[in-house]
N, C-alpha and C positions, 0 to 999 in steps of 0.2 A: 708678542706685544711690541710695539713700537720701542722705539729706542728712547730712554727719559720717560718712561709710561703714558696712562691717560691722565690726566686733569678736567673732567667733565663738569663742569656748574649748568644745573638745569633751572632754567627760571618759568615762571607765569604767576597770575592771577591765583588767589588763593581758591583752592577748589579744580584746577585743571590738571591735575592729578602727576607734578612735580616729584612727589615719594614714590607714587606708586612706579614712574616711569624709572626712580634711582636705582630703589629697591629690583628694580628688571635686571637696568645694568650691572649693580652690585653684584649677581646672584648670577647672572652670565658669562660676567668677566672674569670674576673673582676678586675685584676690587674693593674696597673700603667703604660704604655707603656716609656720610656724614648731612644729618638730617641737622639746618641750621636752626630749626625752633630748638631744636635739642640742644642744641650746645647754649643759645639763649636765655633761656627760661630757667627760673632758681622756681622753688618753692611758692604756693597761694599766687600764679601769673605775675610774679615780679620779675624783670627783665634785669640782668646783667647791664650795667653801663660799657659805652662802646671801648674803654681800653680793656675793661675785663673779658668782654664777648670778643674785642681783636685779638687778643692772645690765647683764647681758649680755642677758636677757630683755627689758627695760625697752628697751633697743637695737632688741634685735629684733620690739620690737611698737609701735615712735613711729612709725608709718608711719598714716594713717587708717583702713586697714582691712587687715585679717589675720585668719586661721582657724587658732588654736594648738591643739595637743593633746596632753593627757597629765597627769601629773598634781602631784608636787613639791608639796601643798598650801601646807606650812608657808612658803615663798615664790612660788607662784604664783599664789596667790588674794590676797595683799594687792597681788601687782602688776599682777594682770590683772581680777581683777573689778569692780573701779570702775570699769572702761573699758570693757564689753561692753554687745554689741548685744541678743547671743543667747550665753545656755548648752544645753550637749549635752548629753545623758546617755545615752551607750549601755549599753541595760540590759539585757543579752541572761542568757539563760538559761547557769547550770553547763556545762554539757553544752555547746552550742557557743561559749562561752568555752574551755572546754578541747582542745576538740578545734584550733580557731582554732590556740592558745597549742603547742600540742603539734605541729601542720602546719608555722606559723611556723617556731618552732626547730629544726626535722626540717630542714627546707630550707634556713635562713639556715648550720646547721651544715656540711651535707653541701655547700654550696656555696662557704663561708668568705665570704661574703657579708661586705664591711666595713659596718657600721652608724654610727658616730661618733667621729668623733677616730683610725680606724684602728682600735677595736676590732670584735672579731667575735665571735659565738656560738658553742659547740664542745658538742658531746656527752660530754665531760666534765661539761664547767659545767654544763651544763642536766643532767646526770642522777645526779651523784657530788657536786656541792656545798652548802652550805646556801643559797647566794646564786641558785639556781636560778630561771630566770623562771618555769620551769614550776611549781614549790613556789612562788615567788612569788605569782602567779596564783590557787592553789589554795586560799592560804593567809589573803590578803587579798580575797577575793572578797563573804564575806559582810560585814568590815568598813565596807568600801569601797561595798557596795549601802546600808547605814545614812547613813555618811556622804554618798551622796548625795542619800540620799531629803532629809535634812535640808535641804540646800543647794537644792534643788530648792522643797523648800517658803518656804524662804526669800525666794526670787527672785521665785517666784509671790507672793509677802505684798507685799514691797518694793516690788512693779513696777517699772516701767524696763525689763526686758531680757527678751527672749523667751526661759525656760525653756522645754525641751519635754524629756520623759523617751521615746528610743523603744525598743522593745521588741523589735523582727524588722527582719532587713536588707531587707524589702520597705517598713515605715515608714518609714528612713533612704532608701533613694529617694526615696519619694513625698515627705518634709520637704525635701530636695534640691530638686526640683520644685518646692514650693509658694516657697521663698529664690530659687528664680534668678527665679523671674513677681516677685517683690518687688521684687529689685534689677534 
């Protein structure tokens, strides 16, 4: 492994498969995985205010090296980007973002799958509320692809930290591949 470890923050659109891509790296590298809805999220979907959620995060990434993902800008990027190796961008197409995001919630509902703190997704929520991940998802999509092109150019100007933007779940392997021959 690199000297000072990895510091990976994976970002996208909800539903472009951000965990699933941590949880790779986790489990290939041997790294820490910190999933940020998890550190967010108390009890019945009540979210942690941003000094509690900055110090709980801050906890959960003092280790040398970790693969975070998700996204919380307004406090995740002042306490996770001065510290990174490599940024993510999973930049996947509409259409399988949606479908992703719509498979997800089909299954974590029908299964009562617990996600964080004891809460769980239900097909109510995901299809009768405003707070819907699937409107979520749908709704912040093109947002959120703005917001990262930014950041992505950013990182690329700045140096320091390997941005890479990918585009298809066959590039997220092959980038997989090229980080484990690294470290």
């Amino acid at each position: 492994m690199r000297s000072g470890g990895l510091r990976i923050r994976i970002v996208g659109t909800s539903g472009a498969g951000k965990t699933t891509l941590a949880k790779a790296v986790s489990d290939r590298l041997g790294i820490p995985h910190v999933e940020l809805d998890a550190v967010h999220w108390k009890a019945d979907w009540v979210g942690k205010d941003d000094a509690e959620f900055a110090a709980d995060l801050k906890a959960a990434t003092a280790g040398e090296s970790w693969v975070a993902c998700g996204g919380y800008t307004r406090v995740s990027q002042p306490v996770l980007d001065g510290r990174l190796t490599h940024w993510v961008w999973l930049d996947y197409g509409r259409a399988r973002v949606t479908w992703r995001v719509l498979k997800r919630t089909f299954w974590r509902s029908l299964k009562r799958e617990e996600l964080w703190a004891g809460n769980r997704e239900s097909f109510s929520k995901a299809l009768f509320r405003r707070d819907s991940i699937i409107l979520w998802s749908l709704t912040t999509y093109t947002g959120n692809r703005k917001k990262h092109a930014e950041r992505l150019k950013y990182f690329r100007e700045a140096g320091g930290v390997d941005a890479v933007q990918i585009k298809t779940p066959r590039d997220a392997e092959h980038w997989l591949d090229a980080l484990a021959t690294e470290a």
